[in-house]
Kinemage of the C-alpha trace (Angstrom):
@kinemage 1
@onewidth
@group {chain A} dominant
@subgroup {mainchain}
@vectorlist {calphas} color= white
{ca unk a 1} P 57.111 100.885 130.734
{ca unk a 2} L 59.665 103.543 130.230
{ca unk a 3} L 62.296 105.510 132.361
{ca unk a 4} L 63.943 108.459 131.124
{ca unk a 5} L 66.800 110.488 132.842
{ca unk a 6} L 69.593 112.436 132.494
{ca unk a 7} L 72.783 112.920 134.212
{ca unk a 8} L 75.119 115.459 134.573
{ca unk a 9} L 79.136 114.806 135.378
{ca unk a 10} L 81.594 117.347 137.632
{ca unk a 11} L 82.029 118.953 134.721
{ca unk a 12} L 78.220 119.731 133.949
{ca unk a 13} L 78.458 117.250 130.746
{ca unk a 14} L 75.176 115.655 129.879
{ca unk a 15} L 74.411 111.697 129.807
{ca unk a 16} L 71.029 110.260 129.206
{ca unk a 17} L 69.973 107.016 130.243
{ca unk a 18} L 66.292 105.372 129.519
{ca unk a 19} L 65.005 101.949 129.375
{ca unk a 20} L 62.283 100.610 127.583
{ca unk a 21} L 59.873 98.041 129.048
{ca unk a 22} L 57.029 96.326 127.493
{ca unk a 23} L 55.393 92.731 127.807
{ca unk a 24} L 56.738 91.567 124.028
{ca unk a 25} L 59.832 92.460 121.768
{ca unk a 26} L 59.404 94.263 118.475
{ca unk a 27} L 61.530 94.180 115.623
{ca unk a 28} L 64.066 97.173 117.266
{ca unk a 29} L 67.471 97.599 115.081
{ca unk a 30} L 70.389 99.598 115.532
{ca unk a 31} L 70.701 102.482 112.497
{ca unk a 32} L 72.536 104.656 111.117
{ca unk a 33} L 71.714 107.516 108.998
{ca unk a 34} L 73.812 109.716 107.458
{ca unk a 35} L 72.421 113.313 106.899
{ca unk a 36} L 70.588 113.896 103.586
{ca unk a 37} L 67.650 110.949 103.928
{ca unk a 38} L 64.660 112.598 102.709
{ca unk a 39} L 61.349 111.842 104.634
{ca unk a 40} L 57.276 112.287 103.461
{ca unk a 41} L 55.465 111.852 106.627
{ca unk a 42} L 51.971 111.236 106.197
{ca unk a 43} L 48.739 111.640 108.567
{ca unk a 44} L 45.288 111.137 106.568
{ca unk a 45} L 43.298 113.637 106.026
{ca unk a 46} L 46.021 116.333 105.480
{ca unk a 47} L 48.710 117.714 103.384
{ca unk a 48} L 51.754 115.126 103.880
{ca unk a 49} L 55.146 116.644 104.940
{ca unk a 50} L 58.198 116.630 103.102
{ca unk a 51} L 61.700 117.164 104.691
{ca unk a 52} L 65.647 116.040 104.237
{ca unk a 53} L 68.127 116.159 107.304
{ca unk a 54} L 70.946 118.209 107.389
{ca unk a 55} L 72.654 116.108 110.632
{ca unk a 56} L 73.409 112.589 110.719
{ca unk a 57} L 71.456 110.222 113.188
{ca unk a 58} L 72.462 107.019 115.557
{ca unk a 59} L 68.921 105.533 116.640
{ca unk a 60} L 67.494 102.852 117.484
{ca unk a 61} L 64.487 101.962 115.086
{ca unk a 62} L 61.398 100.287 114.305
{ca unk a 63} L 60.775 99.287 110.817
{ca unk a 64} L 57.124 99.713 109.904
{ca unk a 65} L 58.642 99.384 106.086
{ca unk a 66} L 61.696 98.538 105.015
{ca unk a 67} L 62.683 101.647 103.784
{ca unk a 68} L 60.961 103.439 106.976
{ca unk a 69} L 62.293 103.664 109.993
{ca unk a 70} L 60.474 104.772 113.097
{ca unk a 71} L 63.403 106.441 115.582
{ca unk a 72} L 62.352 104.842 119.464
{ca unk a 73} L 65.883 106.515 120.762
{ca unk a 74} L 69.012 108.538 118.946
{ca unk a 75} L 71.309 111.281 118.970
{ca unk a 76} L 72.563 113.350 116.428
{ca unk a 77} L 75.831 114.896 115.587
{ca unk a 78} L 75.110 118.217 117.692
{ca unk a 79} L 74.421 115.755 120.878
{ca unk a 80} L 70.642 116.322 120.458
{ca unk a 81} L 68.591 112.976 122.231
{ca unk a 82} L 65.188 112.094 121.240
{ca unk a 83} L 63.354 109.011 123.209
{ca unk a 84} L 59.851 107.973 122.761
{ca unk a 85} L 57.747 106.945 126.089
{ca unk a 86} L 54.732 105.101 126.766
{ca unk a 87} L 51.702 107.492 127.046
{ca unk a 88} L 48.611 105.592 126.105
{ca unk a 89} L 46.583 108.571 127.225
{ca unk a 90} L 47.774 110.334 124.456
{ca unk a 91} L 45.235 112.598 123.033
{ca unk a 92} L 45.504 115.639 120.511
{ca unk a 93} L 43.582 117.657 118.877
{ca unk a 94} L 43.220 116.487 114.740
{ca unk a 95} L 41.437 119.850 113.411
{ca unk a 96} L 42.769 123.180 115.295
{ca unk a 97} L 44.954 123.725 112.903
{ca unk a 98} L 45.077 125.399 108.592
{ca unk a 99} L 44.265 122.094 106.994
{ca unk a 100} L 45.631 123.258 103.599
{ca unk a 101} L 49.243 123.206 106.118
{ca unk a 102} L 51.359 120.053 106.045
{ca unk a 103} L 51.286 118.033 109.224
{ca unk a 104} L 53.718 115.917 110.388
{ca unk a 105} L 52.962 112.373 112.138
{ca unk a 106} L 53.909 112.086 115.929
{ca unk a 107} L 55.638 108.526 114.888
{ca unk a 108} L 58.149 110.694 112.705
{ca unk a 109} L 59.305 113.220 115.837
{ca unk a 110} L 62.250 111.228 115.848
{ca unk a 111} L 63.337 111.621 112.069
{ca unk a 112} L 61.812 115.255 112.406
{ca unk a 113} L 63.570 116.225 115.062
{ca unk a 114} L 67.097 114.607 114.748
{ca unk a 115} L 67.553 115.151 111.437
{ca unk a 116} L 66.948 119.091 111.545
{ca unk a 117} L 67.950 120.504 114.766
{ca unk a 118} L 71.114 120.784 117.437
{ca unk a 119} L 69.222 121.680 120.034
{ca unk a 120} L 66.077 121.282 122.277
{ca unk a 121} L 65.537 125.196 121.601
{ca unk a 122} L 65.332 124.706 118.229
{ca unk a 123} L 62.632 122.063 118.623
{ca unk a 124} L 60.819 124.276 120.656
{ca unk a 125} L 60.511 127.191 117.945
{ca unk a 126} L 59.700 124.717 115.252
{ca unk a 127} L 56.702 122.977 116.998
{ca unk a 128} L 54.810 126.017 117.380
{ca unk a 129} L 54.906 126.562 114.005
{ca unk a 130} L 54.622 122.726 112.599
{ca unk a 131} L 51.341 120.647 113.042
{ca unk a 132} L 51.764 117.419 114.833
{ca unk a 133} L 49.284 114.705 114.837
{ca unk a 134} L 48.505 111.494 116.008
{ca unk a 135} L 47.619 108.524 113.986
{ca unk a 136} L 46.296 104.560 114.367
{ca unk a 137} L 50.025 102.463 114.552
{ca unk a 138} L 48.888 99.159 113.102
{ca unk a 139} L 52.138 97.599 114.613
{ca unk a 140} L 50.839 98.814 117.916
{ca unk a 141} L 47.537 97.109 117.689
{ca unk a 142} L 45.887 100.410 116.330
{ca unk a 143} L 46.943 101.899 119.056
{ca unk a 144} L 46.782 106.406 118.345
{ca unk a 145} L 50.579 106.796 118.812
{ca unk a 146} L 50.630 106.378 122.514
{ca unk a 147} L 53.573 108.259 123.087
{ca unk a 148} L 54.799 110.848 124.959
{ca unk a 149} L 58.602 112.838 123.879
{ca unk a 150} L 61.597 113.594 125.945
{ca unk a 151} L 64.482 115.720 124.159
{ca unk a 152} L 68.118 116.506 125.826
{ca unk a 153} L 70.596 118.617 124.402
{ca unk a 154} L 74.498 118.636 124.601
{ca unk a 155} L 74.115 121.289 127.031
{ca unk a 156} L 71.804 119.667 129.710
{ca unk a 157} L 68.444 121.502 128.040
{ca unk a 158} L 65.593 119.595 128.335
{ca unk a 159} L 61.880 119.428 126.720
{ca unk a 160} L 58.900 117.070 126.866
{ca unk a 161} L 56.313 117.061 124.226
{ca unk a 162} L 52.992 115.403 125.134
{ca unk a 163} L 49.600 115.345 123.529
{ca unk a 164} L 47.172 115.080 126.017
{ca unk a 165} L 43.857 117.197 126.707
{ca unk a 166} L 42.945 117.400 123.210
{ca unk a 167} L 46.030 119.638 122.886
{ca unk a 168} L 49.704 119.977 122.220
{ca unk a 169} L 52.016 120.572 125.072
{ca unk a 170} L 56.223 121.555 125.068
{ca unk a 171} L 56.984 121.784 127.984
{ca unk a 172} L 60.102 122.403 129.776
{ca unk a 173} L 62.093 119.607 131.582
{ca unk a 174} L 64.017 121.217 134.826
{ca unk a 175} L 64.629 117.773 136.302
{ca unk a 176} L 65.459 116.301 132.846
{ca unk a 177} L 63.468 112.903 133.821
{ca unk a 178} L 60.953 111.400 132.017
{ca unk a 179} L 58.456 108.241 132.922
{ca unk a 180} L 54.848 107.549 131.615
{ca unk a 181} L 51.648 108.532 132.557
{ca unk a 182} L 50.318 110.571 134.141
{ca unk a 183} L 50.460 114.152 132.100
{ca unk a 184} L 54.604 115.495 132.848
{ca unk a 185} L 53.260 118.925 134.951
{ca unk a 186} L 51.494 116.285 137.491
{ca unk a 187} L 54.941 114.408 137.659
{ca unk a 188} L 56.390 117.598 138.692
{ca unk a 189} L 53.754 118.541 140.905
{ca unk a 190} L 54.393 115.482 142.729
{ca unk a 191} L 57.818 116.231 143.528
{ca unk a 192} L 56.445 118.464 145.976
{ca unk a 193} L 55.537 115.283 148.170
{ca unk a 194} L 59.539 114.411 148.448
{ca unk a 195} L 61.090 117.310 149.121
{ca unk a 196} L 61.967 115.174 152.904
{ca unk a 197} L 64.345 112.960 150.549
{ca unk a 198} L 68.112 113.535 150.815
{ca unk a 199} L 71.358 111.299 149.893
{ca unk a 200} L 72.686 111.526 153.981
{ca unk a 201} L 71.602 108.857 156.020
{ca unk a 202} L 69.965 109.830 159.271
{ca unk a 203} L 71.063 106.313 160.852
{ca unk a 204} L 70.267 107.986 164.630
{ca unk a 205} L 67.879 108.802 166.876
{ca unk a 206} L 65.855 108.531 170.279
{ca unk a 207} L 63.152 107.986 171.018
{ca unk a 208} L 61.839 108.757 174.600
{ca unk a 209} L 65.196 107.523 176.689
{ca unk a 210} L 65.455 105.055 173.568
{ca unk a 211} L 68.876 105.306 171.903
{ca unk a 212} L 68.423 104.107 168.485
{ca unk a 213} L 70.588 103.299 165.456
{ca unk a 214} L 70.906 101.811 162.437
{ca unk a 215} L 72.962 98.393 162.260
{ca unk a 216} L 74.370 99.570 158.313
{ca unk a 217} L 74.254 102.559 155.891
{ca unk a 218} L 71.296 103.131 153.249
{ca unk a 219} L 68.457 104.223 155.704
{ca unk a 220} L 68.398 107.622 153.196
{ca unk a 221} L 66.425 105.502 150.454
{ca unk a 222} L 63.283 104.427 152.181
{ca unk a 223} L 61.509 106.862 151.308
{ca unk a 224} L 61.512 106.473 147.954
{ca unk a 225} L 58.280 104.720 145.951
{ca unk a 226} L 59.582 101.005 145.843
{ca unk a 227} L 56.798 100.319 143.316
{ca unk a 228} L 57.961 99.975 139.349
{ca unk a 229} L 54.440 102.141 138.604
{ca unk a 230} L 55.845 104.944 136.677
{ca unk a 231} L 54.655 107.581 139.566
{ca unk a 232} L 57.216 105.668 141.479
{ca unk a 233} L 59.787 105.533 139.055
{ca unk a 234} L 59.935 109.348 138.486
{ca unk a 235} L 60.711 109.839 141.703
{ca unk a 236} L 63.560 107.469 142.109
{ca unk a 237} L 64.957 108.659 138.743
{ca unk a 238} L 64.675 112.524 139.591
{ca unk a 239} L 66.686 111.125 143.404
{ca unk a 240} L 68.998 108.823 141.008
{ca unk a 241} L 69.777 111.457 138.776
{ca unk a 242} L 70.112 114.436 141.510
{ca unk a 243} L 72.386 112.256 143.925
{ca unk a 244} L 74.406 110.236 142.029
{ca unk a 245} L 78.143 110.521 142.221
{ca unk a 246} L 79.285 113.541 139.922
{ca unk a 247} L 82.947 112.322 138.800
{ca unk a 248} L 84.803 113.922 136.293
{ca unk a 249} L 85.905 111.911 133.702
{ca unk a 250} L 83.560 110.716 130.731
{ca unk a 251} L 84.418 107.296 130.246
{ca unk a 252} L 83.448 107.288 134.642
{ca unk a 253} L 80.411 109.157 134.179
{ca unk a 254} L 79.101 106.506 131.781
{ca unk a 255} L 79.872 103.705 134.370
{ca unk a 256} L 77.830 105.770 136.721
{ca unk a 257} L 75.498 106.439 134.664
{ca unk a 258} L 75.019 102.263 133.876
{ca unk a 259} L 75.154 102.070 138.149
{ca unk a 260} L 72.139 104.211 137.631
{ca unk a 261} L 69.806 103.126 135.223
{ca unk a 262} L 70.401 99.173 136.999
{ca unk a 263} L 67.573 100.434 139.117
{ca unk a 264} L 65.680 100.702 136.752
{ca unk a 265} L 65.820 96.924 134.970
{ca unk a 266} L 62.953 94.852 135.123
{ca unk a 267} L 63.412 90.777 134.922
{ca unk a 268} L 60.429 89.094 133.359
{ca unk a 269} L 58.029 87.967 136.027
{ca unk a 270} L 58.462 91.024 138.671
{ca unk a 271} L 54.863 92.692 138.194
{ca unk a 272} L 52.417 90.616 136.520
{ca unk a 273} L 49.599 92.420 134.957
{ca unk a 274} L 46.445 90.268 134.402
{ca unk a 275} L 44.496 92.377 132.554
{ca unk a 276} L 47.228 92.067 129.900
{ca unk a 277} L 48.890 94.299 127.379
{ca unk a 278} L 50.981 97.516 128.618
{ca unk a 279} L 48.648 100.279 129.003
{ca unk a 280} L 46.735 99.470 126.334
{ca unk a 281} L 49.321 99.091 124.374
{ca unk a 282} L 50.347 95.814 122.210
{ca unk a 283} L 51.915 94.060 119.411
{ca unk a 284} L 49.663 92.709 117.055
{ca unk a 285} L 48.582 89.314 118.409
{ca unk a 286} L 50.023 90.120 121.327
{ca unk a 287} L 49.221 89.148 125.034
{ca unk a 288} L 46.901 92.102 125.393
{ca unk a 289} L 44.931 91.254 122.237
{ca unk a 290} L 44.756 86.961 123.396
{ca unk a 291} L 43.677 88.134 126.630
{ca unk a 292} L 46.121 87.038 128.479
{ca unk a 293} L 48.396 88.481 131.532
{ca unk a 294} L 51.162 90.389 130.720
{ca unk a 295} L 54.559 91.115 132.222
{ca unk a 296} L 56.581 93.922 131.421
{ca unk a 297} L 60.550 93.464 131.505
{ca unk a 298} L 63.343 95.575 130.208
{ca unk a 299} L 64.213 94.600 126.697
{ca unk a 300} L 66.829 97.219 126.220
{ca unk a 301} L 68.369 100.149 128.086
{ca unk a 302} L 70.766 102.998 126.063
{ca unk a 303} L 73.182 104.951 127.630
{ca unk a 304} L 73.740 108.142 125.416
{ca unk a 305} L 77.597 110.405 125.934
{ca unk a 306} L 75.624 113.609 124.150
{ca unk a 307} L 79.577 115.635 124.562
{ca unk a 308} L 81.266 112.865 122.592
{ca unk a 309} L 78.139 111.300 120.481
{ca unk a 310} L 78.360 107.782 121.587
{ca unk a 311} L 75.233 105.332 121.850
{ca unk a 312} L 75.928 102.306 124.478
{ca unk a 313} L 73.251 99.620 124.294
{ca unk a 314} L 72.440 96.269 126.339
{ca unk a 315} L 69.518 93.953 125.260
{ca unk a 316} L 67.895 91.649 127.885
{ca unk a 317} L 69.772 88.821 126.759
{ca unk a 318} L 73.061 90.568 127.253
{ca unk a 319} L 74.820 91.869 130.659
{ca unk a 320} L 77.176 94.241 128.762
{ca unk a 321} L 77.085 97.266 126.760
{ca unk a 322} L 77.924 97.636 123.405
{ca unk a 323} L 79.236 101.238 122.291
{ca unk a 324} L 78.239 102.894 118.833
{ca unk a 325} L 80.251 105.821 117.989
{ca unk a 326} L 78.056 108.189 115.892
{ca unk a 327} L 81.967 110.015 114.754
{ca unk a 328} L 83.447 107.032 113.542
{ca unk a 329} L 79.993 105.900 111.400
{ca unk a 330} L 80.608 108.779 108.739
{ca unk a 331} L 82.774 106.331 107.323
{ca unk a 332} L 80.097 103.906 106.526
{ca unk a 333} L 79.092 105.814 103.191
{ca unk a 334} L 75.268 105.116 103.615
{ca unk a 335} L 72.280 104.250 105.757
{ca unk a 336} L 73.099 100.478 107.970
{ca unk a 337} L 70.890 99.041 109.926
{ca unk a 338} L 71.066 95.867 111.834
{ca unk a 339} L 69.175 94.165 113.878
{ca unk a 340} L 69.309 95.086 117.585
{ca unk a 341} L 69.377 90.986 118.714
{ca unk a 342} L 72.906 91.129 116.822
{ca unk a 343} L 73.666 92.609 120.652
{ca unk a 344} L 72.336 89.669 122.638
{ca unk a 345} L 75.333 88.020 124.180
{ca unk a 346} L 77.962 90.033 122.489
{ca unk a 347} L 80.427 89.982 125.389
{ca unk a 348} L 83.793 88.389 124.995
{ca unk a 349} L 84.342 85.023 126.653
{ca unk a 350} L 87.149 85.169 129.446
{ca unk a 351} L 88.361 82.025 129.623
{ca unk a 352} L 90.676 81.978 126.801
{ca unk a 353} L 92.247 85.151 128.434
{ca unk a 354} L 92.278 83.156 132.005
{ca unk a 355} L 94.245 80.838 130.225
{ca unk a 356} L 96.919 82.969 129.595
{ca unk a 357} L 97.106 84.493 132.678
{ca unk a 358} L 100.021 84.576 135.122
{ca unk a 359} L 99.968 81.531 137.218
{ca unk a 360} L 99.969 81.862 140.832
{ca unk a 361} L 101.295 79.346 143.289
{ca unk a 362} L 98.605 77.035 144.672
{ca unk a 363} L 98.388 76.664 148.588
């Protein structure tokens, strides 16, 4: 469905990378929003919430109207990252709290979040004082927000916020990765089963007066979970993210960072699911709903520079990444919002540069 990491250069500069799988597309665009957009989220049943940012916010959206904008992924300009996972086991409480208090929507974490804060600390004091609650996403199928929350900050911080248990949890992120289900602490309890896994090849051995050996490099990688279940996935991604090259330069660490989250794209057609839908989750009319099978690909994976405040994306029809720099946007004057399909396909064609290329002398 979902995989979440983040990566740190020589330098101890943060990166985050994620993808986002399902088995349909939704309308996703590519916003920006300067700071001072007031926001009334709304849950029924209790006191709507009223806020105005103070930082503005690169994300990319989800319109449910089209003057509201649900934030999927974005930074903001302190190099605080929000992403929203699949969690259909999502599960809150909707009373244990002062119902004469204002609550705030999970679906508006993103807005909430981003617009307010500069770093994952700050989220973390704020939610135990704010009331956060889940509500039926008609663009989801009905679906009670079935996500989960993963946070960065500029300075490699890290939080996830869950619902699950009939309760609230913040918890903190120490390997700064991020999948689906099940609940984050069982994630990290199962990184005790892995502690074997290293980056050096062990490529010999012997066995009785056997001399044996490996005929190539890459022997260190079969013990990771080869499945794309997302038990599996947090384990490569916590491995990805913990051996990866650590070079120095940002512009490198970016490239390494795209090297990285390739092992986590999904073409249509890998895993089919025939019970249909993701999880439980779907578009309206979707697959899930016709009751019909389902495969989950990669529709778009963001690469996020949280030191310089720079968005890459790539959509499934496109190879390359485009780059939005959240510095540069100020100059835009407003909100703009586009749709994230503008992407598909954006890279330059070469020939006309071939064209003009030296000539070398044929044999």
């Amino acid at each position: 469905m979902c995989t979440a990491l983040l990566y740190r250069d020589a330098n101890g500069n943060a990166y985050a990378g994620r993808t986002l799988e399902l088995p349909m597309e939704m309308p996703y665009q590519i916003a920006y929003l300067p700071a001072g957009q007031g926001y009334e989220s709304t849950v029924q049943g209790s006191a709507p919430l009223q806020y105005k940012t103070v930082y503005p916010v690169l994300a990319v959206t989800v319109p449910f109207a089209p003057d509201d904008l649900k934030i999927v992924e974005g930074l903001n300009s302190e190099g605080l990252t929000f992403s929203a996972l699949s969690y259909p086991g999502a599960a809150g409480t909707q009373a244990a709290f002062e119902k004469t208090k204002a609550a705030l929507s999970a679906v508006d974490l993103g807005s909430w979040t981003l617009g307010q804060f500069a770093t994952v600390a700050d989220v973390k004091e704020a939610l135990a004082n704010q009331p956060v609650l889940l509500a039926p996403l008609a663009i989801l199928g009905g679906a009670m927000t079935p996500f989960h929350y993963v946070l960065h900050d500029r300075t490699g911080a890290s939080i996830v916020v869950e619902f699950s248990g009939g309760a609230q949890s913040v918890y903190d992120n120490p390997v700064g990765v991020m999948t689906n289900g099940p609940a984050f602490s069982w994630h990290l309890t199962n990184l005790n089963n892995y502690t074997f896994l290293s980056n050096v090849d062990r490529s010999e051995s012997q066995f009785g007066a056997l001399q044996v050996a490996q005929p190539d490099s890459g022997i260190a990688t079969e013990g990771l979970p080869a499945s794309n279940t997302s038990v599996g996935r947090f384990v490569r991604a916590a491995y990805y993210a913990q051996f990866a090259d650590k070079v120095s330069a940002p512009n490198d660490a970016i490239m390494t960072l795209a090297h990285v989250m390739n092992n986590f794209d999904r073409p249509k057609g890998i895993t089919v699911d025939v019970r249909g839908g993701s999880g439980g989750i779907e578009a309206g009319g979707g697959a899930a709903s016709a009751g019909l099978a389902a495969s989950e690909y990669t529709s778009w994976t963001a690469l996020t520079d949280l030191g310089r405040k720079k968005l890459l994306l790539r959509t499934y029809a496109g190879i390359n990444y485009t780059a939005f720099d959240l510095g540069s946007l100020s100059a835009a004057g407003g909100v703009r919002v586009m749709p994230l399909t503008v992407l598909d396909r954006m890279a330059e064609d070469g020939s006309a540069q071939l064209l003009e290329a030296e000539s070398a002398p044929s044999n």
